[in-house]
N, CA, C and O atoms as a GROMACS GRO file, in nm:
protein
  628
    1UNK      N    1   4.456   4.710   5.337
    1UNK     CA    2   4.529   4.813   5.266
    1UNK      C    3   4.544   4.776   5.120
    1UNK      O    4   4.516   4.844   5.021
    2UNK      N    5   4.586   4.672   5.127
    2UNK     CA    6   4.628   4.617   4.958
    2UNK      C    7   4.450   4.614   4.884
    2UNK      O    8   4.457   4.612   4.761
    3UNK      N    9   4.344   4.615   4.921
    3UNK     CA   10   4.232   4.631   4.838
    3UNK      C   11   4.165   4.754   4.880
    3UNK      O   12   4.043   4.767   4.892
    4UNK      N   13   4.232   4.822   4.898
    4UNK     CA   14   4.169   5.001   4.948
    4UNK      C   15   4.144   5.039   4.792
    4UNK      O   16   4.040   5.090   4.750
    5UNK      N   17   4.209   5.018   4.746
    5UNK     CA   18   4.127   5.082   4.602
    5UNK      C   19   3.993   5.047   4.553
    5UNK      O   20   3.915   5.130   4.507
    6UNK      N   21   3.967   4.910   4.565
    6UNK     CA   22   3.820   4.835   4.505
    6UNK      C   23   3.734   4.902   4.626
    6UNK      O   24   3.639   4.974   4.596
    7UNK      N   25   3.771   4.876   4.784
    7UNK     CA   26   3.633   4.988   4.841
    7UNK      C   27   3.611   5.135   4.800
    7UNK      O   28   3.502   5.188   4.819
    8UNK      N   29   3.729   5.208   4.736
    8UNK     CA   30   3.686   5.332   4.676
    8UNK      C   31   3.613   5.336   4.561
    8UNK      O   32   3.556   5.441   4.530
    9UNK      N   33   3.605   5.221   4.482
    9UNK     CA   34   3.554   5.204   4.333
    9UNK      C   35   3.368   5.196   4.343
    9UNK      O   36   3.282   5.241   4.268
   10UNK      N   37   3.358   5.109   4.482
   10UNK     CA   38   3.249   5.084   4.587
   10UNK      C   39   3.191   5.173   4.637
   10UNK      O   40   3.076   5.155   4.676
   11UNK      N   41   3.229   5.249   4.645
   11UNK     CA   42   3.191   5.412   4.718
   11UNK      C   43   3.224   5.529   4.598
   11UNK      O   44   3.202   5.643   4.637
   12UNK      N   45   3.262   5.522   4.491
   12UNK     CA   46   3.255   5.597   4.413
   12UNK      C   47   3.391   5.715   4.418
   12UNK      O   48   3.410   5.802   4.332
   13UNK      N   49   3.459   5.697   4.514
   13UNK     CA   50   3.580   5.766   4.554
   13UNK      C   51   3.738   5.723   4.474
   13UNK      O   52   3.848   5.706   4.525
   14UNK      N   53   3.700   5.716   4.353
   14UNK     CA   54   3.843   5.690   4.276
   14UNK      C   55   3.918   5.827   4.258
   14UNK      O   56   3.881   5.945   4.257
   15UNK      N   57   4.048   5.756   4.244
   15UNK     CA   58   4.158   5.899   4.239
   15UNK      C   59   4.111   5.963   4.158
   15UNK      O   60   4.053   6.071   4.166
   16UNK      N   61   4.148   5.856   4.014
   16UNK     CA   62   4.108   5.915   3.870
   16UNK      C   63   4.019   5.962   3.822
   16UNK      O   64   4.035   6.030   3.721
   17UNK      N   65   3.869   5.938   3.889
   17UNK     CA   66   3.766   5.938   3.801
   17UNK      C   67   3.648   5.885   3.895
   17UNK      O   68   3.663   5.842   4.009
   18UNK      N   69   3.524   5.896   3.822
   18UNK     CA   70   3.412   5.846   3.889
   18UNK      C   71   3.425   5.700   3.865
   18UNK      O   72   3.526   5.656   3.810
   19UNK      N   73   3.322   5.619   3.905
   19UNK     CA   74   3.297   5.481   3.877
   19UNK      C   75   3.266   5.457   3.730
   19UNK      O   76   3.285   5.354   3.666
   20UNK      N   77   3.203   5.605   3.679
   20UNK     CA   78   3.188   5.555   3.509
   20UNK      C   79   3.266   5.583   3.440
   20UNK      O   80   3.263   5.546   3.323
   21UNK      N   81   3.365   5.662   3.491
   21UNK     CA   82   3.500   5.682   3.404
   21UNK      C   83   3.562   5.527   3.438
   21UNK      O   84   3.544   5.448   3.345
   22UNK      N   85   3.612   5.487   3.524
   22UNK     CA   86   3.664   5.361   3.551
   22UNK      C   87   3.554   5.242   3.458
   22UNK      O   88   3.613   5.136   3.438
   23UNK      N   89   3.431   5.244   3.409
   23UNK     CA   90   3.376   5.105   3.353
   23UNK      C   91   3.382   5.190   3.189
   23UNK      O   92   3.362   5.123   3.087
   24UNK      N   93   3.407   5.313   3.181
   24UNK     CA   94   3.403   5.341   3.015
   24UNK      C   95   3.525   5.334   3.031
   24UNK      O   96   3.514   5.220   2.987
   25UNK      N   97   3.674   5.347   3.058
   25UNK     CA   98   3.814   5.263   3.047
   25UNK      C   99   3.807   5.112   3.013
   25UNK      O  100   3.862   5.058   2.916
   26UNK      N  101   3.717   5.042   3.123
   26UNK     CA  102   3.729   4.908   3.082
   26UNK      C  103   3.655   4.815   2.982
   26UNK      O  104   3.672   4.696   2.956
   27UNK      N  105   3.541   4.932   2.920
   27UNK     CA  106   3.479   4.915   2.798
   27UNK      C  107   3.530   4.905   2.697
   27UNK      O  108   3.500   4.834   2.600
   28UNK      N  109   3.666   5.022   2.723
   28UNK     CA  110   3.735   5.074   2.581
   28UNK      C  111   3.828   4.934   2.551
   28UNK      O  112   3.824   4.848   2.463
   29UNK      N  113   3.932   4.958   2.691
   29UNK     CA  114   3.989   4.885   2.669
   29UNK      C  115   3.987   4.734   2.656
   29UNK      O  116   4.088   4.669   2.633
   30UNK      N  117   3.863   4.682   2.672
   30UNK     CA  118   3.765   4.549   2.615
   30UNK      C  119   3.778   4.529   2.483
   30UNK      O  120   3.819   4.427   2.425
   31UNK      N  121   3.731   4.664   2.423
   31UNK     CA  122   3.716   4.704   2.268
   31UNK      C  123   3.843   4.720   2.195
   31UNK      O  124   3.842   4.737   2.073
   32UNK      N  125   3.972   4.715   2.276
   32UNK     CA  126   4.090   4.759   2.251
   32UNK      C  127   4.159   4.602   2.222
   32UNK      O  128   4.251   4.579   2.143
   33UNK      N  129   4.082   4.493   2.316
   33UNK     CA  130   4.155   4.405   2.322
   33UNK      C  131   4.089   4.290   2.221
   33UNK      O  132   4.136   4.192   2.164
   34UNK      N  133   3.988   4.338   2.225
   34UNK     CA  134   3.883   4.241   2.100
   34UNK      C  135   3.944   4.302   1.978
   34UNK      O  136   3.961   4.197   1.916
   35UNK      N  137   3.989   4.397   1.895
   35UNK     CA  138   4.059   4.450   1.809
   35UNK      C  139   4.205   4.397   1.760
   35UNK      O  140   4.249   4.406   1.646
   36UNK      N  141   4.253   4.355   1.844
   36UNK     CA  142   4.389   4.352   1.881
   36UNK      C  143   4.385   4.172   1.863
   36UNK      O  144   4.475   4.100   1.819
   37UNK      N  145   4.275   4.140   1.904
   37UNK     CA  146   4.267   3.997   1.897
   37UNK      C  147   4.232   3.942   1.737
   37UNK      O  148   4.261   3.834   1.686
   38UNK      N  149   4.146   4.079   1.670
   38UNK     CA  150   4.110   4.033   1.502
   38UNK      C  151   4.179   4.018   1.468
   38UNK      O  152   4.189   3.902   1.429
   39UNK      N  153   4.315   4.121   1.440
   39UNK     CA  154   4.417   4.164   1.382
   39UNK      C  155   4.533   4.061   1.404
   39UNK      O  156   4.606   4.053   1.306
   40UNK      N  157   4.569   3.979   1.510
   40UNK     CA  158   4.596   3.862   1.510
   40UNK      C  159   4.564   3.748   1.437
   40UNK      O  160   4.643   3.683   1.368
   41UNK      N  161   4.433   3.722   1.457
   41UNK     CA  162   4.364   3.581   1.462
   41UNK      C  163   4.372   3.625   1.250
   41UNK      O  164   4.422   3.536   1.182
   42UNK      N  165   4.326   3.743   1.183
   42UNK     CA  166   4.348   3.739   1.063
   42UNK      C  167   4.469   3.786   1.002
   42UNK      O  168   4.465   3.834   0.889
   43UNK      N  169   4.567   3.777   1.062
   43UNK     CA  170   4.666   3.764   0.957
   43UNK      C  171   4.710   3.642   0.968
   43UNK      O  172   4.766   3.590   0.871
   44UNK      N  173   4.691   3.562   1.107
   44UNK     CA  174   4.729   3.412   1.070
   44UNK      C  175   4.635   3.336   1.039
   44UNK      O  176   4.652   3.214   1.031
   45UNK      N  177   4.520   3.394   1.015
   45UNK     CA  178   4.398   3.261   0.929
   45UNK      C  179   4.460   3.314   0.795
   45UNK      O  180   4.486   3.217   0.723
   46UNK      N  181   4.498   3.449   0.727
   46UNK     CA  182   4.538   3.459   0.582
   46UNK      C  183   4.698   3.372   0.561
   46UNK      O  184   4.724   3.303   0.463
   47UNK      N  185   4.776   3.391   0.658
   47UNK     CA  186   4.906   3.293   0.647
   47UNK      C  187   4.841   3.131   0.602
   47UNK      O  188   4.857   3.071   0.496
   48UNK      N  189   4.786   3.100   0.691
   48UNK     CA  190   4.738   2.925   0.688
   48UNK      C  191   4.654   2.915   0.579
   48UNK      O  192   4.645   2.807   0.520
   49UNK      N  193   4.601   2.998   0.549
   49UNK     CA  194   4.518   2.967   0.423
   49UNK      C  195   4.575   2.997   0.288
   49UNK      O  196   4.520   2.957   0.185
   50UNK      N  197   4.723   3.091   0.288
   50UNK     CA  198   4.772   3.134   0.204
   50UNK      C  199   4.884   2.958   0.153
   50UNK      O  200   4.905   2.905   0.044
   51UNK      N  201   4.928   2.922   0.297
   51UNK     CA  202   5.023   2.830   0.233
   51UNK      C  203   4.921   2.650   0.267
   51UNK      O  204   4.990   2.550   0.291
   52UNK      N  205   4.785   2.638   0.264
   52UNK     CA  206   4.697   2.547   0.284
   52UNK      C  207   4.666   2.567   0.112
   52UNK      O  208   4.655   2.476   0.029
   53UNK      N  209   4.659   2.673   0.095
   53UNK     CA  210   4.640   2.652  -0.105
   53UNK      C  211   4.713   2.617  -0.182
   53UNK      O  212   4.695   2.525  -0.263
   54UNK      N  213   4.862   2.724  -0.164
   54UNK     CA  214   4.999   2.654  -0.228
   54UNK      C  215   5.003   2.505  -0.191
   54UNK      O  216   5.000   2.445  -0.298
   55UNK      N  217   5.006   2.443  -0.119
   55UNK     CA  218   5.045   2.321  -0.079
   55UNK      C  219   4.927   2.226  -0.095
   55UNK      O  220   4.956   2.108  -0.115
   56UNK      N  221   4.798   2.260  -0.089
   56UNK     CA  222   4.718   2.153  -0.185
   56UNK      C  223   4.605   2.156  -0.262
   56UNK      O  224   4.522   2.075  -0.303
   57UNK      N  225   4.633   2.326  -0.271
   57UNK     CA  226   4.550   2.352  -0.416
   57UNK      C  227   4.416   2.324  -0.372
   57UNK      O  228   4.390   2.339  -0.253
   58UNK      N  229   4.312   2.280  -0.464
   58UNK     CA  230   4.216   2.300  -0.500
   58UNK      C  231   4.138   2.197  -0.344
   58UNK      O  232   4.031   2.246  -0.305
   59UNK      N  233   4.168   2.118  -0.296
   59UNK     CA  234   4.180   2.003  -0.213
   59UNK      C  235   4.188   2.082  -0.060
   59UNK      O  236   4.150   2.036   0.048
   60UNK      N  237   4.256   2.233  -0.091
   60UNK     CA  238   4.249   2.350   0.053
   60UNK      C  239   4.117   2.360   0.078
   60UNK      O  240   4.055   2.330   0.180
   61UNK      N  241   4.063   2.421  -0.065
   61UNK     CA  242   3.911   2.491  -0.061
   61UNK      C  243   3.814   2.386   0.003
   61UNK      O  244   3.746   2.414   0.102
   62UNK      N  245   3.813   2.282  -0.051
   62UNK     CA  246   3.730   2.177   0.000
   62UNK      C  247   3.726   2.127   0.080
   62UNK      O  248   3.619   2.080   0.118
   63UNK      N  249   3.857   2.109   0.158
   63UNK     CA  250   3.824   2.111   0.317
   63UNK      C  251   3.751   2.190   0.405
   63UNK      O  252   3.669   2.157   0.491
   64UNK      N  253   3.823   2.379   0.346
   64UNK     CA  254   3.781   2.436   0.413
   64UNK      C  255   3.634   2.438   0.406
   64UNK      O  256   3.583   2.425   0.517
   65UNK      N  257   3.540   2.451   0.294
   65UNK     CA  258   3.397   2.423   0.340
   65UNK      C  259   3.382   2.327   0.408
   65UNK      O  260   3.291   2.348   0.488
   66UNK      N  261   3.432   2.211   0.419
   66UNK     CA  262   3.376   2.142   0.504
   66UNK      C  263   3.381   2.171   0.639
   66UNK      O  264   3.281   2.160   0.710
   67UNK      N  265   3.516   2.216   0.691
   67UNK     CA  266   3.510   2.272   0.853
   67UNK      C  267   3.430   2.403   0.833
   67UNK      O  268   3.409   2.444   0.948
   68UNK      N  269   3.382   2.476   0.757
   68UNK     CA  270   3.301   2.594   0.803
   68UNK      C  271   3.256   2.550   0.980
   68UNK      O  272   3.310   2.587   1.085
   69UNK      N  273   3.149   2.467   0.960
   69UNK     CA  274   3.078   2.477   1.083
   69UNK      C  275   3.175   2.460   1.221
   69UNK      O  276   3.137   2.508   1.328
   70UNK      N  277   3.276   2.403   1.212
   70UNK     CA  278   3.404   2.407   1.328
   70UNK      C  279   3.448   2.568   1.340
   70UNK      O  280   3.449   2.632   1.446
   71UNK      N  281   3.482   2.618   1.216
   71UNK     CA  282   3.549   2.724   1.174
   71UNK      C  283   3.475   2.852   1.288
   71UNK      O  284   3.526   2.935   1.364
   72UNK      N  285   3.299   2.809   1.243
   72UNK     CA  286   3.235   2.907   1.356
   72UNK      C  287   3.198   2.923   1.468
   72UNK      O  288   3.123   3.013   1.507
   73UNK      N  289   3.266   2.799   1.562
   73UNK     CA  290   3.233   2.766   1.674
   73UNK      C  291   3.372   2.804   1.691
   73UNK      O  292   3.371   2.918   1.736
   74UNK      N  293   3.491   2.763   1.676
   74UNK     CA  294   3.599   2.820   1.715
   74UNK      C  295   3.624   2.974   1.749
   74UNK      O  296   3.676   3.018   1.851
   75UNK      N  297   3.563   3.065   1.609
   75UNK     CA  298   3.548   3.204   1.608
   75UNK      C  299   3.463   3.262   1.704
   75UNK      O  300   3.497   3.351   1.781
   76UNK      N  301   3.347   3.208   1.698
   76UNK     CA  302   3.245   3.224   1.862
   76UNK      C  303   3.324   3.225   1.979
   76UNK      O  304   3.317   3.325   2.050
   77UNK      N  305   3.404   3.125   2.015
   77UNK     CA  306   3.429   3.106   2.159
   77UNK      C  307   3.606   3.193   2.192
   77UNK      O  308   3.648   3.241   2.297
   78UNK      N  309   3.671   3.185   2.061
   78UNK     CA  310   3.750   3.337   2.050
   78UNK      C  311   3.718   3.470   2.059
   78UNK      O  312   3.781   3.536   2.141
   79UNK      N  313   3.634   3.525   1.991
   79UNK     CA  314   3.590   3.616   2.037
   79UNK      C  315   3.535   3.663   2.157
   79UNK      O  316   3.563   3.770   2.210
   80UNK      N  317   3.424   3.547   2.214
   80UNK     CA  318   3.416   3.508   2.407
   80UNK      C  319   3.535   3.524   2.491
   80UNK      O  320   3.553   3.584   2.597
   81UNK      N  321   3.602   3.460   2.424
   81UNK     CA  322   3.750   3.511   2.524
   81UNK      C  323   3.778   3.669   2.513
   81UNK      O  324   3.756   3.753   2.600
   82UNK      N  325   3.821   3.684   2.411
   82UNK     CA  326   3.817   3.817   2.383
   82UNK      C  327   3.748   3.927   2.454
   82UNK      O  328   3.806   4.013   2.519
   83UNK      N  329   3.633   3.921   2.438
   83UNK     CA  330   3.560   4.037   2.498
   83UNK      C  331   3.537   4.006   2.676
   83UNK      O  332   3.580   4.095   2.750
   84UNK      N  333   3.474   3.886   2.742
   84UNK     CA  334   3.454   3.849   2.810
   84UNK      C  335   3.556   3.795   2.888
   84UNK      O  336   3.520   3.833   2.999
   85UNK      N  337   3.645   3.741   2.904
   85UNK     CA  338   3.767   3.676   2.968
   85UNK      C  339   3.882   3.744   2.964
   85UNK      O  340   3.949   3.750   3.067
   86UNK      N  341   3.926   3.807   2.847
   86UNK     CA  342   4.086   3.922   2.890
   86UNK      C  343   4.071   4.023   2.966
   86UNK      O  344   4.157   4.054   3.048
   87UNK      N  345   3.899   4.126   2.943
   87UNK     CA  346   3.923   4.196   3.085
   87UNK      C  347   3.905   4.167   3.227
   87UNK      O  348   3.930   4.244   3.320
   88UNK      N  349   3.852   4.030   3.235
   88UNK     CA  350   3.862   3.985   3.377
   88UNK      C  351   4.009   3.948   3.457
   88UNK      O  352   4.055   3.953   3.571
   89UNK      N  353   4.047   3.910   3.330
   89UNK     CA  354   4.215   3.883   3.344
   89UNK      C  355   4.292   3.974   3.363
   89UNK      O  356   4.377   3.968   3.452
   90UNK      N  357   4.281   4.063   3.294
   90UNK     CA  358   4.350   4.233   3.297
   90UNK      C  359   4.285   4.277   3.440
   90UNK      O  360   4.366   4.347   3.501
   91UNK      N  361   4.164   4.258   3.511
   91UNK     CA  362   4.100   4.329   3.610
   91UNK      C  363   4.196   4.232   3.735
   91UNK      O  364   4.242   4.300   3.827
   92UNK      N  365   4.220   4.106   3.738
   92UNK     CA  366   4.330   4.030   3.818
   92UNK      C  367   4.446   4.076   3.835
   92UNK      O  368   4.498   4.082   3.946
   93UNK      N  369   4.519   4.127   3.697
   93UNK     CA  370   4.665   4.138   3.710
   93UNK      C  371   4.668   4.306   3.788
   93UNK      O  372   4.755   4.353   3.862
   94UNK      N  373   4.576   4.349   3.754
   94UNK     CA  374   4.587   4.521   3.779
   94UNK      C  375   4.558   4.488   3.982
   94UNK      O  376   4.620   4.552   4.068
   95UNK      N  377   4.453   4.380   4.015
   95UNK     CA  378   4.439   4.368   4.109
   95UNK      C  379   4.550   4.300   4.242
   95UNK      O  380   4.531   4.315   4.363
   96UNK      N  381   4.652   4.232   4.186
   96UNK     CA  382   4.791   4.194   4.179
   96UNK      C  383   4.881   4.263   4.223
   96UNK      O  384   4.944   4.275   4.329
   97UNK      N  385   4.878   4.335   4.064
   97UNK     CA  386   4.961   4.483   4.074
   97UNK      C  387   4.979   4.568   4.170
   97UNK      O  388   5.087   4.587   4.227
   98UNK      N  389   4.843   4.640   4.201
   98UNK     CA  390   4.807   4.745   4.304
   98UNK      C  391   4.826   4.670   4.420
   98UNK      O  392   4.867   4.738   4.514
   99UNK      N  393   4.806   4.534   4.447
   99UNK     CA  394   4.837   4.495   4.587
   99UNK      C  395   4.962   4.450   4.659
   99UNK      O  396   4.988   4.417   4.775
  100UNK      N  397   5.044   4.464   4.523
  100UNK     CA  398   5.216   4.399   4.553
  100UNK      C  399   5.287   4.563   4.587
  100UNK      O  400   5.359   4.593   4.682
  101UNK      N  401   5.232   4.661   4.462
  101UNK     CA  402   5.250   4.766   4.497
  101UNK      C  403   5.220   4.860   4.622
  101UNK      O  404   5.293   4.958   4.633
  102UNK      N  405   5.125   4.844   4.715
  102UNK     CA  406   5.056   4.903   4.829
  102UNK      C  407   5.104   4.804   4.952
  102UNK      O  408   5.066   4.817   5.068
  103UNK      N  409   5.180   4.720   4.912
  103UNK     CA  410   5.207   4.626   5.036
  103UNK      C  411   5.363   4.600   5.028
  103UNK      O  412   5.417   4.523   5.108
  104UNK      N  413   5.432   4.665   4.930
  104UNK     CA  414   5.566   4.689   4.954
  104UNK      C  415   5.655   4.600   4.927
  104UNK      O  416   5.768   4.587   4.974
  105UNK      N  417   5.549   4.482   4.773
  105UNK     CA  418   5.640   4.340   4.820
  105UNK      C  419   5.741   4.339   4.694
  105UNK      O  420   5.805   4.239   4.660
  106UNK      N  421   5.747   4.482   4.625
  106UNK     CA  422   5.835   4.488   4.520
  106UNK      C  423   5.957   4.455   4.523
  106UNK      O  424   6.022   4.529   4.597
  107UNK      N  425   6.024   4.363   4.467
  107UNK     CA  426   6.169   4.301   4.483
  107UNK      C  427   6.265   4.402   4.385
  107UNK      O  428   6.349   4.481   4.429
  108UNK      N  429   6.232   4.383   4.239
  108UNK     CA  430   6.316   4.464   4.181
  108UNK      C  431   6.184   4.565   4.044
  108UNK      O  432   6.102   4.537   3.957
  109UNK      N  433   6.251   4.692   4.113
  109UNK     CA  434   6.134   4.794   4.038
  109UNK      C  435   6.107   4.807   3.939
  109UNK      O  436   6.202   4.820   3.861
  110UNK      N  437   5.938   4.812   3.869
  110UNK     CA  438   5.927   4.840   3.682
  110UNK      C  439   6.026   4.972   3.618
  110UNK      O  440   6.037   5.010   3.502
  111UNK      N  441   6.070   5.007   3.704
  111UNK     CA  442   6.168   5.100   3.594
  111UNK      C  443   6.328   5.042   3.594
  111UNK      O  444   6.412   5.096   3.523
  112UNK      N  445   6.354   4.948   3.666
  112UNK     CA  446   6.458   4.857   3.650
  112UNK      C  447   6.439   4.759   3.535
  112UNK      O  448   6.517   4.749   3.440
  113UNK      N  449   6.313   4.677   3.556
  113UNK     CA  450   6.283   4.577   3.439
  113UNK      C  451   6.295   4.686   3.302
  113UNK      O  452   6.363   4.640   3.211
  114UNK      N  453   6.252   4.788   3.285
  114UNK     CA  454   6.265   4.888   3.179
  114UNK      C  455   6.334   4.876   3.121
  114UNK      O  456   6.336   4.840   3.004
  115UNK      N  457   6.469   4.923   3.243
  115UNK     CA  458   6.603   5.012   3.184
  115UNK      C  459   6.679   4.892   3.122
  115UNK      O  460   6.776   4.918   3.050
  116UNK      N  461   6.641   4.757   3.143
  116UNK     CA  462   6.707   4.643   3.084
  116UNK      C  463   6.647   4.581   2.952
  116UNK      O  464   6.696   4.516   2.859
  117UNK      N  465   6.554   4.615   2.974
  117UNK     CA  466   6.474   4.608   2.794
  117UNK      C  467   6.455   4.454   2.773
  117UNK      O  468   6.494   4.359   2.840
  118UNK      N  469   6.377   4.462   2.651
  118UNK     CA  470   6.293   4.285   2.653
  118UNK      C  471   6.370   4.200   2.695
  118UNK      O  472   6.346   4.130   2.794
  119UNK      N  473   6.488   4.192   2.615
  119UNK     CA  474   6.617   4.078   2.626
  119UNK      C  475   6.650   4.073   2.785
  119UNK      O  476   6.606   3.977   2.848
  120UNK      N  477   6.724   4.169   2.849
  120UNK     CA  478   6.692   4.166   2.973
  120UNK      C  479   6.607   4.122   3.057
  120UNK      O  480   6.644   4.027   3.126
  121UNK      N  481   6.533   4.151   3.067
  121UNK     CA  482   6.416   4.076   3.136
  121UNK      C  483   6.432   3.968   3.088
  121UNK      O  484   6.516   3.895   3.140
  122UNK      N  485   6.341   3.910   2.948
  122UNK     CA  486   6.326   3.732   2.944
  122UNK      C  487   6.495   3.701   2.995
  122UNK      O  488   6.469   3.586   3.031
  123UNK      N  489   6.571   3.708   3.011
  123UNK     CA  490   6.700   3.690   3.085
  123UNK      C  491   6.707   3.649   3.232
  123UNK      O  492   6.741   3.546   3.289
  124UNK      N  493   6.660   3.769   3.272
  124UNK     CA  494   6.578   3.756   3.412
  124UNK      C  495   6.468   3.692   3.464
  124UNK      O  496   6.444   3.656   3.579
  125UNK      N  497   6.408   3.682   3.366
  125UNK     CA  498   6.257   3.541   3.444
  125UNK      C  499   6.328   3.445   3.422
  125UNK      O  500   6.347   3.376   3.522
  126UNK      N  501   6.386   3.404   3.312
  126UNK     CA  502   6.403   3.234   3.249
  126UNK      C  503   6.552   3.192   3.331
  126UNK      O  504   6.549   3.083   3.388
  127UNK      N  505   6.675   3.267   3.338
  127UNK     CA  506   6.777   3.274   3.367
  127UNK      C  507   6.792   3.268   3.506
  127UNK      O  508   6.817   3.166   3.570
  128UNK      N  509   6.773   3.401   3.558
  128UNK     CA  510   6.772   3.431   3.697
  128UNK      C  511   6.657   3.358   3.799
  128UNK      O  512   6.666   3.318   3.915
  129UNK      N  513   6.574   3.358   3.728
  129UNK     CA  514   6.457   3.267   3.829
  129UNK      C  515   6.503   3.152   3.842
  129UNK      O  516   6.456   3.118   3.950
  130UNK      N  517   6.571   3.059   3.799
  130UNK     CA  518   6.590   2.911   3.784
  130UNK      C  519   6.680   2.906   3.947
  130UNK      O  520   6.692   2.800   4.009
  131UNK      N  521   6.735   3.031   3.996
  131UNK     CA  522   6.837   3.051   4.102
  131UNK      C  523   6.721   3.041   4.237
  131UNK      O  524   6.744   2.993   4.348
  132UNK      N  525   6.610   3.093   4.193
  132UNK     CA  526   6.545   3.116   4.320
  132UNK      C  527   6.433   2.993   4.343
  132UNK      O  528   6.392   2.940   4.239
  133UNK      N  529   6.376   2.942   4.476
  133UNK     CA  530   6.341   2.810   4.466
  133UNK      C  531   6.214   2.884   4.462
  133UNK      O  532   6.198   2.993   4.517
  134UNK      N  533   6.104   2.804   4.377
  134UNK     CA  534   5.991   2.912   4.362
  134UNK      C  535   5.847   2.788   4.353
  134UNK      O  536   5.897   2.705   4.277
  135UNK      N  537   5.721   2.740   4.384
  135UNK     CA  538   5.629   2.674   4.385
  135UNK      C  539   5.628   2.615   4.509
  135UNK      O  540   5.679   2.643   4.618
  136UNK      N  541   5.558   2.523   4.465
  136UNK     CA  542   5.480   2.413   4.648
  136UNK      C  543   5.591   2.324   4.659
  136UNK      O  544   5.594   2.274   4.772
  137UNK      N  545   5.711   2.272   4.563
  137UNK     CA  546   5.796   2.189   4.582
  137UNK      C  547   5.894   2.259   4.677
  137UNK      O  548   5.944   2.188   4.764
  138UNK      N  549   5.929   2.390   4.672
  138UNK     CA  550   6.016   2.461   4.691
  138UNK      C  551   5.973   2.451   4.868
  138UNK      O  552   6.043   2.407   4.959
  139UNK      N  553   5.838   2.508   4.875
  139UNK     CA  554   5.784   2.529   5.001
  139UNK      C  555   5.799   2.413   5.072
  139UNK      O  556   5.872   2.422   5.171
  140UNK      N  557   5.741   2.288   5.044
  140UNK     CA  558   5.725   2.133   5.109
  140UNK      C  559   5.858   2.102   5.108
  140UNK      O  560   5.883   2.006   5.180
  141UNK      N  561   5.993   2.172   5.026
  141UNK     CA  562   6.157   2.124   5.089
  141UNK      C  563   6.200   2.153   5.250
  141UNK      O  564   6.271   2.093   5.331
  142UNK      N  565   6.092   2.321   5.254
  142UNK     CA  566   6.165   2.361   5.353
  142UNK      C  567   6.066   2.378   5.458
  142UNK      O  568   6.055   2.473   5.535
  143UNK      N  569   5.985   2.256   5.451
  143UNK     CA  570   5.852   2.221   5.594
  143UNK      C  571   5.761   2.282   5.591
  143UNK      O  572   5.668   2.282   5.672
  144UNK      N  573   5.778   2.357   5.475
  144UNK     CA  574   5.618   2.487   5.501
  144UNK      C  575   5.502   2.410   5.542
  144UNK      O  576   5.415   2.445   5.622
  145UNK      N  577   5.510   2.297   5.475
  145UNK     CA  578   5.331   2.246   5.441
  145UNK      C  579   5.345   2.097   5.536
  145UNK      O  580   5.278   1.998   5.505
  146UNK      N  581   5.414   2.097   5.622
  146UNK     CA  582   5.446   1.984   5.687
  146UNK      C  583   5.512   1.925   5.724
  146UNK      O  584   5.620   1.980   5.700
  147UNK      N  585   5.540   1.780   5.805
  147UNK     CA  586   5.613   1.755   5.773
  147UNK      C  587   5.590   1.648   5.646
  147UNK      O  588   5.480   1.602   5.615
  148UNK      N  589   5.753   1.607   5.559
  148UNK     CA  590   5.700   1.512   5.431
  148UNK      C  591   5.696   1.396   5.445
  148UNK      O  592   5.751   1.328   5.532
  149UNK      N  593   5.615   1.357   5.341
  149UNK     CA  594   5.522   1.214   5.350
  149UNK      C  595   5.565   1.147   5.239
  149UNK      O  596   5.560   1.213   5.136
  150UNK      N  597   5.613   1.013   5.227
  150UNK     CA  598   5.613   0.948   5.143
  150UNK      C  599   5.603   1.008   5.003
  150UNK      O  600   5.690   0.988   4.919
  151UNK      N  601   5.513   1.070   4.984
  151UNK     CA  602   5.393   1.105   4.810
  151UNK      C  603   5.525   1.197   4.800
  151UNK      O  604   5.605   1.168   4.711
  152UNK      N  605   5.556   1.309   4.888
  152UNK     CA  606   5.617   1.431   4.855
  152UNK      C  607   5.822   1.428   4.810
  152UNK      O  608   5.907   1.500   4.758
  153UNK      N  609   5.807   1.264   4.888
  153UNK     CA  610   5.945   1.262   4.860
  153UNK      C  611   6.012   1.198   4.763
  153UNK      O  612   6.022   1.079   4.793
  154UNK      N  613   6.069   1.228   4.644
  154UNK     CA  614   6.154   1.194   4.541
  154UNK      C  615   6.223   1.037   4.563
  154UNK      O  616   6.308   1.013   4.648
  155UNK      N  617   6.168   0.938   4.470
  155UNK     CA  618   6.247   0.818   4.542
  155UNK      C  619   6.377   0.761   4.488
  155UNK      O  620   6.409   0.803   4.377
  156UNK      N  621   6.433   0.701   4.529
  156UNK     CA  622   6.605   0.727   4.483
  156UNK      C  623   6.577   0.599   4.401
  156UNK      O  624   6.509   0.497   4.412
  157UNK      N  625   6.694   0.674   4.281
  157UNK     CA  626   6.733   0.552   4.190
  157UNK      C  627   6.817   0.447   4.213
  157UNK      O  628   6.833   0.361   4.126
   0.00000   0.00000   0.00000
């Protein structure tokens, strides 16, 4: 049930749209996120380069030619992320999404996280989560994964 959507995508049976409406969305929004990533990455290469001059002048410039060739291997494999790696990532979380959503495992609803606004929330992950026991430590307290062994147990001071 929780991946009934990807066999419709498979068969061409999406709610929204055909299969090429669904890969020209994730084209766009590829193109949306490679954009979004320039517009970042250059206003803080103009910040660093703005206060890399004030602060050592003529001695900025000359570094910076020298890292050129770093400069373009960095920009290469950013932009790789960019185009290539955020929508696979975005194609995970949506895949997540739809399956927490279709399987009912929603604890507290996106129009709750809403109505409490940014502050709220980071409140709620950082704050409120610290209450709930959450990873493999949490699990291996309460026997999930065994019983514990030496490695797993905390040794007293």
């Amino acid at each position: 049930v929780g991946a009934s959507w990807l066999i419709q995508i498979r068969h061409g049976h999406t709610q929204g749209g055909s299969v090429l409406d669904f890969i020209t969305q994730s084209i766009v929004s590829a193109g949306q996120s490679l954009w979004d990533a320039v517009l970042v990455l250059l206003l803080a290469a103009v910040c660093f380069c703005l206060l890399a001059v004030i602060v050592k002048g003529k001695e900025a410039l000359a570094a910076g030619k020298r890292a050129a060739a770093e400069i373009r291997v960095n920009l290469s494999l950013y932009f790789f992320d960019a185009v290539c790696v955020a929508p696979l990532i975005a194609l995970l979380v949506e895949v997540v999404q739809r399956t927490v959503r279709e399987s009912d495992l929603i604890i507290v609803s996106p129009a709750r996280w809403e109505s409490v606004g940014t502050w709220g929330t980071a409140f709620g992950a950082v704050f409120l989560g610290d209450f709930f026991p959450t990873g493999v430590t949490a699990w291996s307290k309460h026997g999930c994964f065994g019983p514990r062994t030496p490695s797993t147990t905390a040794i007293p001071r």
